[in-house]
C-alpha positions as CSV (number, residue, x, y, z in Angstrom):
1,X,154.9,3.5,108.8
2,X,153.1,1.4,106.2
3,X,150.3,3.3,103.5
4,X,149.1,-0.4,103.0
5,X,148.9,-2.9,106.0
6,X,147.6,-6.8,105.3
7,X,146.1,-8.1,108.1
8,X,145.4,-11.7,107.2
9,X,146.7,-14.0,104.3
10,X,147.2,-13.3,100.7
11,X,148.7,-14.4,97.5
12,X,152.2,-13.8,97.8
13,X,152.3,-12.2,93.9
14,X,149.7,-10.3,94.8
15,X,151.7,-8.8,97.8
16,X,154.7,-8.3,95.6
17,X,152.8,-6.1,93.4
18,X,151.6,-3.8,95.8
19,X,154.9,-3.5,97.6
20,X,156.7,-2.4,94.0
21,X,154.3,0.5,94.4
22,X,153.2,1.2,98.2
23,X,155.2,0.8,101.5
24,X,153.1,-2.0,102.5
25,X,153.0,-4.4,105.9
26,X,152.1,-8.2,105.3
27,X,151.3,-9.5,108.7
28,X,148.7,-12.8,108.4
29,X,148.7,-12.9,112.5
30,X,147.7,-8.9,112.9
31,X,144.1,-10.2,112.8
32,X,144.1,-12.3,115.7
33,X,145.8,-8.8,117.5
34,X,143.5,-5.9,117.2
35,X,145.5,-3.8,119.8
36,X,148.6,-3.7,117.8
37,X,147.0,-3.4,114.3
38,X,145.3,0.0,115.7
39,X,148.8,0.7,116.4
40,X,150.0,-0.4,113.2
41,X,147.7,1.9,111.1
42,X,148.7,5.4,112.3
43,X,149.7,6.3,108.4
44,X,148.3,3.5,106.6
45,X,145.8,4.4,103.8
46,X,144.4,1.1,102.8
47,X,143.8,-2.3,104.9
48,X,143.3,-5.7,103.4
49,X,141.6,-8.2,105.3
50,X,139.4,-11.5,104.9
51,X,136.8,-12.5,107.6
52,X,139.1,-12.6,110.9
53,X,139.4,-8.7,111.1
54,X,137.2,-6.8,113.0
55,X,136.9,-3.5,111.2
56,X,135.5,-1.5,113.9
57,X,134.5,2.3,115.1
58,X,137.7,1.4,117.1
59,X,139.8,0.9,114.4
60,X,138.6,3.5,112.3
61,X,139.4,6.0,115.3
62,X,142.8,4.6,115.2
63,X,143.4,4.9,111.4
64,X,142.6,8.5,110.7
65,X,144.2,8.6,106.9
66,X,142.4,5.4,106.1
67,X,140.6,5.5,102.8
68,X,140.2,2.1,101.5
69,X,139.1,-1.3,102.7
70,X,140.1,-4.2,100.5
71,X,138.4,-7.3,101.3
72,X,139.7,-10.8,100.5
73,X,136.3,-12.0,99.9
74,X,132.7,-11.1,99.5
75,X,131.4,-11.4,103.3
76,X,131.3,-8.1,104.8
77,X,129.5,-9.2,108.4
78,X,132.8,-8.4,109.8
79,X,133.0,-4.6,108.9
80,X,131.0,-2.2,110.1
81,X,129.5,-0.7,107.0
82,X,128.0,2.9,108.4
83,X,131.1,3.7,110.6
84,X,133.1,3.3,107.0
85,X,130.7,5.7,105.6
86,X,131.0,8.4,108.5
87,X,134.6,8.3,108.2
88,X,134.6,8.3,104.0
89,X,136.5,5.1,104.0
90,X,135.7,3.3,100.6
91,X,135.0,-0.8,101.0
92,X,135.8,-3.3,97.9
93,X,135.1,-7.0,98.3
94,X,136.4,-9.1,95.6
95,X,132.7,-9.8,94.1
96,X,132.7,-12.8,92.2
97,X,136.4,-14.2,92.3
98,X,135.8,-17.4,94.9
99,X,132.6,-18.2,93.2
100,X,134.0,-20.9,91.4
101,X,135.5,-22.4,93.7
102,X,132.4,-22.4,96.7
103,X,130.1,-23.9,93.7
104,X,132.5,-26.9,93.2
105,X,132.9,-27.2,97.5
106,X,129.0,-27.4,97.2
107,X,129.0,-30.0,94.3
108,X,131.7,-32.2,96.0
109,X,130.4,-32.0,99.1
110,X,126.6,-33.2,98.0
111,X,127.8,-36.2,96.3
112,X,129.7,-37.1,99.2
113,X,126.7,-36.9,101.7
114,X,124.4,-38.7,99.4
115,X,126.6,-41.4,99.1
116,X,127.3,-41.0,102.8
117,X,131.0,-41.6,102.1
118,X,132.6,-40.1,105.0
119,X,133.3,-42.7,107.5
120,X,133.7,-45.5,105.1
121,X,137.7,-45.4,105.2
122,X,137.9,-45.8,109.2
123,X,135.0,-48.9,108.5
124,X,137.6,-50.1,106.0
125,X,140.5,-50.1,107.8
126,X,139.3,-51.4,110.7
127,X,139.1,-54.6,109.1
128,X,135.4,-54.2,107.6
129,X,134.0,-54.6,104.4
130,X,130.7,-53.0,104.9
131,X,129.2,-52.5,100.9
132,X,125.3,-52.5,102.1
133,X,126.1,-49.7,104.3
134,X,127.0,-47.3,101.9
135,X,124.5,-47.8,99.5
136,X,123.8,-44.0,98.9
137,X,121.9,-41.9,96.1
138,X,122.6,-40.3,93.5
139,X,122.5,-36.6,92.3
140,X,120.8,-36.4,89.3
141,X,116.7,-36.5,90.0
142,X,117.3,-34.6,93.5
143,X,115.7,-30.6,94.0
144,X,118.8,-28.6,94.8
145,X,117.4,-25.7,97.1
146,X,119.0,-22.6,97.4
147,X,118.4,-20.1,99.7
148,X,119.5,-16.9,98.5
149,X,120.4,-16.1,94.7
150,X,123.0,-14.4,94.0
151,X,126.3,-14.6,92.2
152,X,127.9,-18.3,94.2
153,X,124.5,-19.6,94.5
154,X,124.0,-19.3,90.8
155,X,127.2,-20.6,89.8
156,X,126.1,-23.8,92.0
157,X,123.0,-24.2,89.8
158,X,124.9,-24.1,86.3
159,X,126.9,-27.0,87.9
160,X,124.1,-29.0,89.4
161,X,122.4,-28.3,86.0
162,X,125.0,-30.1,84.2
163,X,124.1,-33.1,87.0
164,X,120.5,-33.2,85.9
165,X,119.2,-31.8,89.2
166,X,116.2,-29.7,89.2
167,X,116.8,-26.3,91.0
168,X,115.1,-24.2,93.3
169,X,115.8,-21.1,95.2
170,X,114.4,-18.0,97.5
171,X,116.0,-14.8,97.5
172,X,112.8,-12.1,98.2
173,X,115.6,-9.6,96.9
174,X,115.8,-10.4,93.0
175,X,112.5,-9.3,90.8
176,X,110.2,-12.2,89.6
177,X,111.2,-10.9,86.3
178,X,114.5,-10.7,86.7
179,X,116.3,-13.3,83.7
180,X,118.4,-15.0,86.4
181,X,115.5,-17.5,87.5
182,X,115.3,-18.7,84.2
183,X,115.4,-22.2,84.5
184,X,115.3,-22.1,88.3
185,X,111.9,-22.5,90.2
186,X,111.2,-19.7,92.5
187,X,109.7,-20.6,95.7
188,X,108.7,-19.0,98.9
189,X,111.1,-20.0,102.2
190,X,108.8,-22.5,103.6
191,X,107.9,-24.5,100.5
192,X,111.5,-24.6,99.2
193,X,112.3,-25.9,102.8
194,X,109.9,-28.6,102.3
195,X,110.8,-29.5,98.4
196,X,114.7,-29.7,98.5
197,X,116.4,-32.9,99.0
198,X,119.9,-30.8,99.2
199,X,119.7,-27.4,100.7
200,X,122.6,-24.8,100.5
201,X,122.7,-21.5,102.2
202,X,124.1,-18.6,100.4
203,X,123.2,-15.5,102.2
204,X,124.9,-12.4,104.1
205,X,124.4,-12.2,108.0
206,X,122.2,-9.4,109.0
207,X,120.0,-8.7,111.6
208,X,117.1,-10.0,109.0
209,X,119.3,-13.6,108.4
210,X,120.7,-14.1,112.0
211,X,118.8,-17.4,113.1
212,X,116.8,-17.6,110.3
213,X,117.3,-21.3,109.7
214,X,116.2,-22.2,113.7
215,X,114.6,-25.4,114.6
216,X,111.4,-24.5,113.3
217,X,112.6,-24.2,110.0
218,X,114.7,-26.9,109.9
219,X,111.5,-29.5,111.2
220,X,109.7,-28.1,107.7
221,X,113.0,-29.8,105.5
222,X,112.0,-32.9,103.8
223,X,112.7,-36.0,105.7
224,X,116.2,-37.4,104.5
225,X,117.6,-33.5,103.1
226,X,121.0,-33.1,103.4
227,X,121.8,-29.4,104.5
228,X,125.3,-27.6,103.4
229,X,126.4,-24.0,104.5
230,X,129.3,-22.3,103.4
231,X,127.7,-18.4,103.4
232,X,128.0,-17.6,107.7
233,X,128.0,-18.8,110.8
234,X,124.9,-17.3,112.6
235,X,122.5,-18.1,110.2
236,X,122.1,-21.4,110.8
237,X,120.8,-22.6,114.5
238,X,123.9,-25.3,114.8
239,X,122.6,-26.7,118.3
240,X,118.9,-27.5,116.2
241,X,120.9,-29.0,113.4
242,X,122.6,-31.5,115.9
243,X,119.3,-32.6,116.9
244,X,118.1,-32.7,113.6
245,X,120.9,-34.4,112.5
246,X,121.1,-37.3,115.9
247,X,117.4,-38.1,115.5
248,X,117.6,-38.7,111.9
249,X,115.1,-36.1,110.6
250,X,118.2,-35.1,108.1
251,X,120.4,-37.4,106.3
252,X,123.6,-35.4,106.3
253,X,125.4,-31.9,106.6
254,X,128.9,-30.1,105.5
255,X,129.1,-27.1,107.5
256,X,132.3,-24.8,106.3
257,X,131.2,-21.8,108.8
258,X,130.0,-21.4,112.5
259,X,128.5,-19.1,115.1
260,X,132.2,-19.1,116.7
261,X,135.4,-19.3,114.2
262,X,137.6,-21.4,115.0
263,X,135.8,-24.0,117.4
264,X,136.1,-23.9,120.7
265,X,136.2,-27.2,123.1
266,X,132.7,-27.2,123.9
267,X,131.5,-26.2,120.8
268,X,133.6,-29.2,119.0
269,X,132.1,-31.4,121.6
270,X,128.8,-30.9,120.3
271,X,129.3,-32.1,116.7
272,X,130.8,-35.2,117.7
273,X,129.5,-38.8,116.9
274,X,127.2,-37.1,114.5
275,X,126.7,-39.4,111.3
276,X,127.7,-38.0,108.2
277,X,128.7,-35.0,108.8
278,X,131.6,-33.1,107.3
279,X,133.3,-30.0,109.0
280,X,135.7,-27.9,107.0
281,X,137.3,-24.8,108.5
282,X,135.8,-21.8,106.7
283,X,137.9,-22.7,103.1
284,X,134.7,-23.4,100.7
285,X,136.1,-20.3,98.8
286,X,139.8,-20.8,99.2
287,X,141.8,-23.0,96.6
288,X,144.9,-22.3,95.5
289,X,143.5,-20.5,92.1
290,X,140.5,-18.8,94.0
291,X,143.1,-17.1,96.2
292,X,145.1,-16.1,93.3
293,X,142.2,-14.1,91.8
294,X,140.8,-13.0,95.4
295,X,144.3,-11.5,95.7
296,X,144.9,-10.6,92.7
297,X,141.3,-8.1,92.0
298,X,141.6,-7.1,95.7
299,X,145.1,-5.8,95.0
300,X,143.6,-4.3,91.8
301,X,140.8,-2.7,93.9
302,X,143.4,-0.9,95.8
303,X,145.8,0.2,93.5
304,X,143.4,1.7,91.5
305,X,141.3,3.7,94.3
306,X,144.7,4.9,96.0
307,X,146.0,6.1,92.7
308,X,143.0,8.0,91.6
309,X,143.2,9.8,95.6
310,X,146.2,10.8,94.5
311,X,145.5,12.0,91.5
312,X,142.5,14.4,93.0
């Protein structure tokens, strides 16, 4: 029986290094079968997951040495946080190592929804040569908004700084006084809702942010904002956003998380035909060099809390 069992993908050094030291069980697909991880973590002491595995009263019950939770990640909507507690199972996201790479998703995917690039190579080679259609904007002049300020979201606004975008966030959670908004207009929900021209979403799902961004919300964004989410699916009312989006109200969307992971049928029905719109399967965080140090700190996280056990 494994001490260490990896439910969902990680950097293969990174599993090396924890198997020198650990028995360890690397199985990417256990996520997808909770039955036979319960089974699987009899002995195990630590479990490292990303966003697929349900972390569960269930699974708790079924892991009674468990002591750490390493997550691949900073999300923690999929584990449940009190039952952790109760059983005196210690929780580690990997704070800060994907930042980078969310920030440049964010970036890249702005500039390509002002210039409303995305269907221009079907247009192309289909025999067109359609120039006045994809006349888009530019980046520098526009309000970035962001709702919710923490670590990614500010790592965003040093880059959109450097593109000579004025910035704007809400994030009732950080002190007026606090140094971080230097440089950064603070502004209640509403009025940042009707000031940005690009608004990204960088905020946990909780009961407070479930549905927060509903169709009432989305009516107060400025006529022609282009809306990107890459923090959870649940936040955002995706059926309002559709309508948004077909009668023109917003210019554009990149959507790299949903209210159901992966997509089913119906739900993929809904976004097509949608101008400008780009889909992306929950990856604004993954690159090959964010997964390295996701990995890498998460391993660290591990290593270090089931040592010290040990050592008390």
């Amino acid at each position: 029986m494994a001490e260490i069992v990896v439910s969902e993908f990680m950097e293969e050094g990174a599993v090396a290094d924890l198997a020198a030291a650990f028995s360890l069980l690397y199985d990417p697909g256990l996520a997808d079968r909770p039955e036979e991880l319960r089974r699987r973590l009899g002995e195990a002491r630590a479990l490292i997951v990303r966003n697929r595995t349900r972390v569960d009263r269930a699974l708790l019950a079924a892991a009674p040495r468990l002591r750490v939770i390493g997550r691949l990640g900073v999300g923690l909507d999929n584990i449940d946080l009190e039952a952790c507690r109760e059983h005196g199972v210690v929780v580690r996201p990997a704070a800060g190592a994907n930042a980078g790479a969310v920030a440049e998703y964010v970036i890249g995917t702005a500039l390509l929804l002002l210039r409303d690039l995305a269907g221009a190579t079907a247009r192309l080679l289909a025999g067109e040569w359609p120039r006045e259609a994809f006349v888009g904007r530019e980046l520098a002049g526009k309000t970035l908004g962001l709702l919710g300020y923490g670590r990614i979201a500010r790592a965003v606004a040093r880059r959109a700084a450097a593109l000579e975008m004025p910035i704007a966030a809400h994030d009732p959670h950080i002190a007026p006084e606090d140094p971080a908004w230097r440089g950064v207009q603070r502004l209640p929900l509403e009025e940042l809702l009707a000031t940005a021209d690009i608004l990204s979403l960088h905020l946990p799902l909780t009961p407070e942010t479930r549905g927060l961004l509903d169709a009432r919300r989305l009516a107060r964004m400025k006529q022609g904002a282009v809306l990107i989410d890459t923090a959870r699916g649940g936040i955002l009312d995706e059926a309002a956003l559709v309508r948004a989006l077909r009668a023109g109200r917003l210019a554009g969307a990149a959507l790299d998380v949903f209210e159901e992971e992966p997509l089913s049928a119906e739900t993929a029905a809904r976004f097509r035909g949608l101008p400008n719109l780009i889909l992306t399967p929950h990856i604004a965080g993954v690159t090959v060099e964010s997964n390295r140090r996701v990995s890498q700190v998460t391993a660290d996280n591990v290593r270090r809390l089931l040592t010290s056990a040990d050592g008390a």
